[in-house]
VMD Tcl script that builds the backbone (N, CA, C; Angstrom):
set m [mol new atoms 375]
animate dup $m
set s [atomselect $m all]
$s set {name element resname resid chain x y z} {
  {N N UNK 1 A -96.972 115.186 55.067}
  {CA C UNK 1 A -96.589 113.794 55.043}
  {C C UNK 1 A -97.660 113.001 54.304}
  {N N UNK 2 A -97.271 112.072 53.378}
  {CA C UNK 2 A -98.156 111.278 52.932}
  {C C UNK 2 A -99.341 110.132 53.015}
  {N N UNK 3 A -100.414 110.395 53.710}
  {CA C UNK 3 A -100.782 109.340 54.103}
  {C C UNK 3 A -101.882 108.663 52.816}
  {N N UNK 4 A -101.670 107.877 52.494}
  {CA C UNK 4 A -102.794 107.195 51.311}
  {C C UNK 4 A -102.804 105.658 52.042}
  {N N UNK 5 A -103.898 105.128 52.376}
  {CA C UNK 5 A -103.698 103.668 52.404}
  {C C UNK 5 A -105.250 103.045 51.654}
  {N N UNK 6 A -105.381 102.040 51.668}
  {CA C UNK 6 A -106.553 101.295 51.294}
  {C C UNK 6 A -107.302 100.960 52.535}
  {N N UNK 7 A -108.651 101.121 52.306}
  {CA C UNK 7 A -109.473 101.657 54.151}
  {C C UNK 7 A -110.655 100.148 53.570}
  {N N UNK 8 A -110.989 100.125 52.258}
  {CA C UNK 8 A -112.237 98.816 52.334}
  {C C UNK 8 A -111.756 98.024 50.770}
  {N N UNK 9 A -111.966 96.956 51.199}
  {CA C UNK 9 A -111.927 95.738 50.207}
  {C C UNK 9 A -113.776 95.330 49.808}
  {N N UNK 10 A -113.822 95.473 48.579}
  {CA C UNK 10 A -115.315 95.199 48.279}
  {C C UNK 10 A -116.525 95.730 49.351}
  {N N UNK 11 A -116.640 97.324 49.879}
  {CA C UNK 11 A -116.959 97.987 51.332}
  {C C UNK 11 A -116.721 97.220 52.542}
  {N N UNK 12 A -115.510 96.357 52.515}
  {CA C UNK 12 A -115.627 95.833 54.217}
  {C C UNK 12 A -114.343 96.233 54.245}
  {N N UNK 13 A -114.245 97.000 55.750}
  {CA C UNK 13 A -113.245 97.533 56.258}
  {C C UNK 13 A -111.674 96.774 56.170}
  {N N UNK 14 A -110.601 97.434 56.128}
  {CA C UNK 14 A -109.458 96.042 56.275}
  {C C UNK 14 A -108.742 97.235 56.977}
  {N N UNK 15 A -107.584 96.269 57.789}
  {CA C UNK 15 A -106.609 97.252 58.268}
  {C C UNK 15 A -105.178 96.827 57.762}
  {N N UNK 16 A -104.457 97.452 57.107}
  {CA C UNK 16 A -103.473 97.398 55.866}
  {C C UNK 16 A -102.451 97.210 57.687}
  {N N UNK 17 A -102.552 97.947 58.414}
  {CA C UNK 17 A -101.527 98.068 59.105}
  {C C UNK 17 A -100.794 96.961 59.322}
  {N N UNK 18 A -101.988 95.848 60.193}
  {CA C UNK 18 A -101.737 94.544 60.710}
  {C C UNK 18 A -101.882 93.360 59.659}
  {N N UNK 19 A -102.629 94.116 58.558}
  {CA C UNK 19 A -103.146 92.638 57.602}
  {C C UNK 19 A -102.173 93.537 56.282}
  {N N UNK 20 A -100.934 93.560 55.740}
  {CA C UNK 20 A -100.742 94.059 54.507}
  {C C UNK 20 A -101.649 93.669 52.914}
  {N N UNK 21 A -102.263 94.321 52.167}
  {CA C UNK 21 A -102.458 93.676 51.256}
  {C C UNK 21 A -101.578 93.769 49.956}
  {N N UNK 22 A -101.039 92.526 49.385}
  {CA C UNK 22 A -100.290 92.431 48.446}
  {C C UNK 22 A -100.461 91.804 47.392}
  {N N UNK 23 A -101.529 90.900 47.429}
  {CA C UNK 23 A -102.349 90.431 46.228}
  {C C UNK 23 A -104.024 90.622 46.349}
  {N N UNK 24 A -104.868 90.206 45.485}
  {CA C UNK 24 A -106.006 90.415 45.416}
  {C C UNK 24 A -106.819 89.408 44.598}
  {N N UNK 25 A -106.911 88.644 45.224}
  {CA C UNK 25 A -107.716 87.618 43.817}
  {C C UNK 25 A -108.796 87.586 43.853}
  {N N UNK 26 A -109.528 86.938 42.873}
  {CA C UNK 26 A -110.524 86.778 41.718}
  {C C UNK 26 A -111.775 85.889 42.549}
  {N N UNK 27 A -112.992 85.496 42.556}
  {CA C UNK 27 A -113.456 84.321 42.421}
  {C C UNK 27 A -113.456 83.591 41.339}
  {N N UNK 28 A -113.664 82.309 40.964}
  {CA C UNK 28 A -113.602 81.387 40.251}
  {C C UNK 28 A -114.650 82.310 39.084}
  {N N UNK 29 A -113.970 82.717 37.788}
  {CA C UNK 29 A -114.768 83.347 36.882}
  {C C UNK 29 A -114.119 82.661 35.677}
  {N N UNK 30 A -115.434 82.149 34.599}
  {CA C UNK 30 A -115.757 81.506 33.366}
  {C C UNK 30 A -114.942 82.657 32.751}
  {N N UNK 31 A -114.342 81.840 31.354}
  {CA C UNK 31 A -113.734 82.321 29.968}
  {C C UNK 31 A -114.869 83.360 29.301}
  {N N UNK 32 A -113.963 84.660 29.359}
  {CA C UNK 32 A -114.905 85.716 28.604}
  {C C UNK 32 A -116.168 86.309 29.650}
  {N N UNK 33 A -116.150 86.053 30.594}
  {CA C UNK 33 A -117.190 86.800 31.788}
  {C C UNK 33 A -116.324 87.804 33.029}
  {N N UNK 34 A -116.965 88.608 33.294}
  {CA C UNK 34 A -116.373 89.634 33.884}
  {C C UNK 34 A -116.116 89.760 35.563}
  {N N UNK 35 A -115.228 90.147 36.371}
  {CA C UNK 35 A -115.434 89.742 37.243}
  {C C UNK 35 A -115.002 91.102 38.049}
  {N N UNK 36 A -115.637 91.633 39.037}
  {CA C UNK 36 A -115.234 93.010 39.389}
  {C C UNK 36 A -115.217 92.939 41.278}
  {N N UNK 37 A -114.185 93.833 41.532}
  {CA C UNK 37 A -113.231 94.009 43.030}
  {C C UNK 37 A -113.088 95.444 43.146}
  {N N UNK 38 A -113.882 95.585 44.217}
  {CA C UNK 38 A -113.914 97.209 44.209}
  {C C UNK 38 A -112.556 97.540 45.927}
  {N N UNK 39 A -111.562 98.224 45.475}
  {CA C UNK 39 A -110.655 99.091 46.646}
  {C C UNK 39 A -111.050 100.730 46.655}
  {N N UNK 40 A -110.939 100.836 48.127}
  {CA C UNK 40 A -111.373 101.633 48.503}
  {C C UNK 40 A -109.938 102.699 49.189}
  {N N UNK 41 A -108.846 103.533 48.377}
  {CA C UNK 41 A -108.207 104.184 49.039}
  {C C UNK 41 A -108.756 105.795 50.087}
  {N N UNK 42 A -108.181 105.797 50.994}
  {CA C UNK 42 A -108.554 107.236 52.098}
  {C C UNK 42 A -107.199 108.117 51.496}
  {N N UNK 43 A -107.325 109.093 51.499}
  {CA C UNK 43 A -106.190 110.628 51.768}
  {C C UNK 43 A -106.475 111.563 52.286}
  {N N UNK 44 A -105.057 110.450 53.277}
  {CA C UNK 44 A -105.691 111.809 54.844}
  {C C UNK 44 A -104.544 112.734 55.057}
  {N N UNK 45 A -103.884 112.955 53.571}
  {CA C UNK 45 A -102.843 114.052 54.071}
  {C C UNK 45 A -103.621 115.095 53.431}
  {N N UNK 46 A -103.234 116.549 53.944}
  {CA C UNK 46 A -103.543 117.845 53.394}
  {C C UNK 46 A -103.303 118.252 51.820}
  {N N UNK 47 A -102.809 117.477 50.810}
  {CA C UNK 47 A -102.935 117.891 50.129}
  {C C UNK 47 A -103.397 116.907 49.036}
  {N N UNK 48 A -103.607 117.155 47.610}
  {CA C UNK 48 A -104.359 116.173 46.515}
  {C C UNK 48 A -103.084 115.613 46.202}
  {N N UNK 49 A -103.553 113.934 45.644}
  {CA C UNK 49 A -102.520 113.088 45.145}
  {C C UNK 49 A -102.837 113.184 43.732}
  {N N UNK 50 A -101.567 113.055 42.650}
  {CA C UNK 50 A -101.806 112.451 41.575}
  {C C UNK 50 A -101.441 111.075 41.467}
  {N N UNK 51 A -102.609 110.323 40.039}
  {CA C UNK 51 A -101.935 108.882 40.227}
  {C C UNK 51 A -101.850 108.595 39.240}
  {N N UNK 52 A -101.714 107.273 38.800}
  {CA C UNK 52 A -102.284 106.309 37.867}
  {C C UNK 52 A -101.759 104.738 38.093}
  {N N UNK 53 A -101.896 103.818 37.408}
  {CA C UNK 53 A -102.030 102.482 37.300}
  {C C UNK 53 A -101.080 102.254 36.337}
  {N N UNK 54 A -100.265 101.219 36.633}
  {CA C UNK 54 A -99.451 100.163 35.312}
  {C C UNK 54 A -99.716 98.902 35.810}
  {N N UNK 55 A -99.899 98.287 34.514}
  {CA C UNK 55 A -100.935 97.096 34.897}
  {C C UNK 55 A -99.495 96.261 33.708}
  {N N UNK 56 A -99.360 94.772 34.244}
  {CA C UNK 56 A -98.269 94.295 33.420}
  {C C UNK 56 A -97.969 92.924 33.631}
  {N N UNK 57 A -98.026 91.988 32.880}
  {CA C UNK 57 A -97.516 90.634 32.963}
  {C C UNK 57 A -96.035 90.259 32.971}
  {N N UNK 58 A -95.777 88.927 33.970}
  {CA C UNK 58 A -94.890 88.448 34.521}
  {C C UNK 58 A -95.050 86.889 33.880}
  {N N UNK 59 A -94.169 86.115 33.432}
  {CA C UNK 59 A -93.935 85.200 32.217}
  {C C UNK 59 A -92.562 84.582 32.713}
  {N N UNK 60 A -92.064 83.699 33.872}
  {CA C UNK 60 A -90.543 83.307 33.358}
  {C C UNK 60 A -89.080 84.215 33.593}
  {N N UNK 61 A -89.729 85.270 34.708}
  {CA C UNK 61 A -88.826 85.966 35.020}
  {C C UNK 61 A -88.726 87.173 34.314}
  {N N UNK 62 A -89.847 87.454 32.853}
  {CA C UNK 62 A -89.890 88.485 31.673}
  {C C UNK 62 A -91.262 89.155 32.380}
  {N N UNK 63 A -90.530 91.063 32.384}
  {CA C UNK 63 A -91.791 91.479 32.769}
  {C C UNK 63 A -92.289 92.179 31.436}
  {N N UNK 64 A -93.439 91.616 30.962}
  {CA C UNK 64 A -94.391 93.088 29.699}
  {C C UNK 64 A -95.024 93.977 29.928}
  {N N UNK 65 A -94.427 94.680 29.446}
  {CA C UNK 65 A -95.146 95.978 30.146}
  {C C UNK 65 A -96.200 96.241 29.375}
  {N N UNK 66 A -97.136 97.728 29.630}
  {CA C UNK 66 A -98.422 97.809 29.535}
  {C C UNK 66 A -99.016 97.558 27.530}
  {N N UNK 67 A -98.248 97.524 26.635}
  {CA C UNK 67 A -98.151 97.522 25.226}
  {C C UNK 67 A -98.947 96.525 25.013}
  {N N UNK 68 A -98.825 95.205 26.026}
  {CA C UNK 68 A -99.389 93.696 25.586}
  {C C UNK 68 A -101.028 93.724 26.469}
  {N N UNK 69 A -101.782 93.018 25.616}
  {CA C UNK 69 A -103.079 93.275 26.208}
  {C C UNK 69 A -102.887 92.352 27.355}
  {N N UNK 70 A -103.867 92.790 28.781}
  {CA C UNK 70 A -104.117 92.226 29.758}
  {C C UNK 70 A -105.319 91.833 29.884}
  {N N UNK 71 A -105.440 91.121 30.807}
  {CA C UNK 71 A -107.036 90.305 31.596}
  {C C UNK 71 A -107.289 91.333 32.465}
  {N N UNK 72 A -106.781 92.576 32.873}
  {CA C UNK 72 A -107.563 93.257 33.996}
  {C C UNK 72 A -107.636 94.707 33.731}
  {N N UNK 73 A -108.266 95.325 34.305}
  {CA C UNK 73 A -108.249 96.909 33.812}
  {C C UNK 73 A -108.615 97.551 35.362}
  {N N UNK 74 A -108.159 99.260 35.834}
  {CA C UNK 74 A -108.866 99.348 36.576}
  {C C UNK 74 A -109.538 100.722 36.238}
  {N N UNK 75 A -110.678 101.142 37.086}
  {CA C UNK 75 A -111.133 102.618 36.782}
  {C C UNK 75 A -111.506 103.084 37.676}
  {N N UNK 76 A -111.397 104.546 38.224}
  {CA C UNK 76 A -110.599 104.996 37.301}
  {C C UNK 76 A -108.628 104.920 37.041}
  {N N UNK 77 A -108.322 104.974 35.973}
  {CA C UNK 77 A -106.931 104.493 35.612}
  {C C UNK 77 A -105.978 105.511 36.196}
  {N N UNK 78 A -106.430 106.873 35.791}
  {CA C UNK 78 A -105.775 107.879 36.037}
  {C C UNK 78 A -106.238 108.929 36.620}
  {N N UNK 79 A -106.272 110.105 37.458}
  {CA C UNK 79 A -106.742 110.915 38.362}
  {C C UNK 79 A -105.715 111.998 39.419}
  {N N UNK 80 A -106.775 112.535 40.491}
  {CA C UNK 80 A -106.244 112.665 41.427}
  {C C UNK 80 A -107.066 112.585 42.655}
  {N N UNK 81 A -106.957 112.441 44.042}
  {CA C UNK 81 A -107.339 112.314 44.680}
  {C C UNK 81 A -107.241 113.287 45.856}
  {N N UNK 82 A -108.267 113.763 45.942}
  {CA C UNK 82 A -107.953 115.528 46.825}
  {C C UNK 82 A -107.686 115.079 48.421}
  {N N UNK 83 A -107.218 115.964 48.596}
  {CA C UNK 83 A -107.166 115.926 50.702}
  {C C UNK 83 A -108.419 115.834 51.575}
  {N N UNK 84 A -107.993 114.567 52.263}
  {CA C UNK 84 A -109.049 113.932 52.917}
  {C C UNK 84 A -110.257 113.169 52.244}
  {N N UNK 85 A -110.010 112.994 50.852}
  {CA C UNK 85 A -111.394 111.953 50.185}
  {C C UNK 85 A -110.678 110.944 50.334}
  {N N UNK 86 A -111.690 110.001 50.142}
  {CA C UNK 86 A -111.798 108.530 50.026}
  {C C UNK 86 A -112.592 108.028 48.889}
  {N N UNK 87 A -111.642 107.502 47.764}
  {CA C UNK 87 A -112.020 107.217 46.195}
  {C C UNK 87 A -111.671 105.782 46.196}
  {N N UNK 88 A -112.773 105.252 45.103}
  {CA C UNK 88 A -113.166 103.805 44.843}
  {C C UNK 88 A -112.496 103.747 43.812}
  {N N UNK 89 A -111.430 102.382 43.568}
  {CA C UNK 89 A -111.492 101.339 42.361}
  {C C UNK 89 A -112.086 100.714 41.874}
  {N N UNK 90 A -112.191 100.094 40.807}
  {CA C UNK 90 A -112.778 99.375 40.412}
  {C C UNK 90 A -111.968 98.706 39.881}
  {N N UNK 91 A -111.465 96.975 40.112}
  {CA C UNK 91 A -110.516 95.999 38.994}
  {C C UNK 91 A -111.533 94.964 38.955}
  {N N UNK 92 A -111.269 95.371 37.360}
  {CA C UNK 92 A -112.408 94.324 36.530}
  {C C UNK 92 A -111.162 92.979 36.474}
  {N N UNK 93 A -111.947 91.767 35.985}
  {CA C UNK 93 A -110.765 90.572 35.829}
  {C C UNK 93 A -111.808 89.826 34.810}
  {N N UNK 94 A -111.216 89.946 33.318}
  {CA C UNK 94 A -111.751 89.245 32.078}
  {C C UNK 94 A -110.899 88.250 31.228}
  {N N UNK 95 A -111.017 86.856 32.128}
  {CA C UNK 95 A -110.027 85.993 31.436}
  {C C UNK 95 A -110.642 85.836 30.245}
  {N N UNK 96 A -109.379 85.098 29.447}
  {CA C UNK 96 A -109.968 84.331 28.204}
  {C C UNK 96 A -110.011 83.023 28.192}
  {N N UNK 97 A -109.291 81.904 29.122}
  {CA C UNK 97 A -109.206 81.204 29.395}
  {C C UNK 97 A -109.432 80.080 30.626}
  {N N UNK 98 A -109.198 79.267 31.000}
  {CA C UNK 98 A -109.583 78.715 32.511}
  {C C UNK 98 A -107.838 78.288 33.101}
  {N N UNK 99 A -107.115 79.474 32.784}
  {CA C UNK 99 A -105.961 79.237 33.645}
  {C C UNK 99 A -105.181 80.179 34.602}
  {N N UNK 100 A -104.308 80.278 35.040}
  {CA C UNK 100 A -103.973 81.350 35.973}
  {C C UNK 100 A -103.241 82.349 35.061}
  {N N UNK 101 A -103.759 83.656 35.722}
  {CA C UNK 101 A -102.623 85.037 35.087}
  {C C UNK 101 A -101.710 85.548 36.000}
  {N N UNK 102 A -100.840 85.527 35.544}
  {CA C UNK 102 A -99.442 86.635 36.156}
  {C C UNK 102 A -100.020 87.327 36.051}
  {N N UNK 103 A -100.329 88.863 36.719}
  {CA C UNK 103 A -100.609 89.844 36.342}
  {C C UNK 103 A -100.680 90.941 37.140}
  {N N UNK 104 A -100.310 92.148 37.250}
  {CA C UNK 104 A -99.990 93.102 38.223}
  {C C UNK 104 A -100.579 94.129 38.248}
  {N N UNK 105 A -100.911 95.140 39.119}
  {CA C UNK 105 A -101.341 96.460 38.861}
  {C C UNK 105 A -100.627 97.020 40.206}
  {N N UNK 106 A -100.139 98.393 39.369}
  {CA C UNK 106 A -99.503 99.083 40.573}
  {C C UNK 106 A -100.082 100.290 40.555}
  {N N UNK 107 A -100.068 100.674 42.070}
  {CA C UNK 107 A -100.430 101.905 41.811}
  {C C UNK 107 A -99.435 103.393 42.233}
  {N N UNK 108 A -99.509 104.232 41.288}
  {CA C UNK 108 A -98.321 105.183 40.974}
  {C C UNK 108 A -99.072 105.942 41.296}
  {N N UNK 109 A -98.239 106.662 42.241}
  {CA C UNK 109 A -98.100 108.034 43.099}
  {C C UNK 109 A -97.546 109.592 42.493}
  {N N UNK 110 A -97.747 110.090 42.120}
  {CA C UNK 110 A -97.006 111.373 41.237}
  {C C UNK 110 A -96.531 112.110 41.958}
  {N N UNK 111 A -95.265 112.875 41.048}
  {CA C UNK 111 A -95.129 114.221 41.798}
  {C C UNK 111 A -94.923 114.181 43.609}
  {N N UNK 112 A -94.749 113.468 44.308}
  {CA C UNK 112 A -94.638 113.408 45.909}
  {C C UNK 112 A -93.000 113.333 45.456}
  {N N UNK 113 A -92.365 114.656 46.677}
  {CA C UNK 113 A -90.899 114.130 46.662}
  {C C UNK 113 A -90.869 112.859 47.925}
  {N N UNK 114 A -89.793 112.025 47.791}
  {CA C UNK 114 A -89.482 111.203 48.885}
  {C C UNK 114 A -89.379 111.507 50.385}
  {N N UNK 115 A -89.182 112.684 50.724}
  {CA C UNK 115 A -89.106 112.569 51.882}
  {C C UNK 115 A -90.510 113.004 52.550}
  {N N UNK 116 A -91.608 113.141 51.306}
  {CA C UNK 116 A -92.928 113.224 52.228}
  {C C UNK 116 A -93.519 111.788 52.800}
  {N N UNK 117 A -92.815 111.178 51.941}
  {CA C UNK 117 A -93.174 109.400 52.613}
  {C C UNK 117 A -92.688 108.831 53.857}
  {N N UNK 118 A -93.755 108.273 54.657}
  {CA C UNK 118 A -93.372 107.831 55.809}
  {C C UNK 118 A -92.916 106.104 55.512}
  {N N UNK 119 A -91.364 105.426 55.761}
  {CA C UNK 119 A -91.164 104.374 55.755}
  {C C UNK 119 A -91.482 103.867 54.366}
  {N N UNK 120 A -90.611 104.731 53.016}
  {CA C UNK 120 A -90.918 104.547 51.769}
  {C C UNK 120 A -89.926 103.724 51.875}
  {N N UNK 121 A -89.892 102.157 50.745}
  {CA C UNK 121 A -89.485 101.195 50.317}
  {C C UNK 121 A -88.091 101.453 50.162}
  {N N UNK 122 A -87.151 100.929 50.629}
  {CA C UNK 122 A -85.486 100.555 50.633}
  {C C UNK 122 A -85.296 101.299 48.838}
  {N N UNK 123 A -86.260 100.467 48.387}
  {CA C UNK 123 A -86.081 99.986 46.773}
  {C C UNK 123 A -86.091 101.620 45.726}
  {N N UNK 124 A -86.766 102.831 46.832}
  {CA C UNK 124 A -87.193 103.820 46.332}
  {C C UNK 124 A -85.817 104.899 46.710}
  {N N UNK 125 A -85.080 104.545 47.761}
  {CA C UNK 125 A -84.306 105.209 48.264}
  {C C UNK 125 A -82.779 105.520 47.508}
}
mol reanalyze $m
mol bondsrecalc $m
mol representation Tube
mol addrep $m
């Protein structure tokens, strides 16, 4: 069964259970300066995950996908994550401007058939 969740936000503990996290923002960071948010996922099922990231702007109801440059990156992008580690993100956030970004990062799960997921999304079914 799949268990992956996110265990620390910038090393302080969170509990996804009771607190979901669904966004992640920024502090107040200057045009062209860098701004970095470290997540901390656990895998506590028996076997290694594969992953990666799609990172993508939202505009007006138009989603762009990864082709158009973004303000954020994360690393590592792509990987796997063995049974029972606990591996760090890193999302950098490099505006160019002093205004707000649409902007998304998901993170993709490989290769798991569906029914190793516990209470996988309506949307997946």
């Amino acid at each position: 069964m799949l268990e992956l969740d996110i265990n620390k936000v910038d090393n302080r503990e969170v509990d996804t259970k009771r607190f979901p996290i669904d966004t992640l923002y920024f502090p107040s960071t200057n045009p062209l300066s860098e701004s970095i948010r470290t997540l901390s996922y656990k895998n506590t099922c028996p076997i290694p995950i594969s992953f990666h990231w799609s990172i993508y702007k939202s505009k007006a109801e138009k989603i762009f996908l990864e082709d158009e440059a973004s303000h954020y990156r994360v690393e590592p992008f792509i990987g796997n994550i063995l049974a029972n580690e606990e591996k760090e993100f890193k999302v950098y956030f490099t505006p160019l401007h002093a205004e707000p970004y649409y902007e998304y990062a998901d993170f993709i799960i490989e290769n798991i058939p569906i029914r190793a997921m516990k209470n996988p999304p309506a949307a997946l079914k």
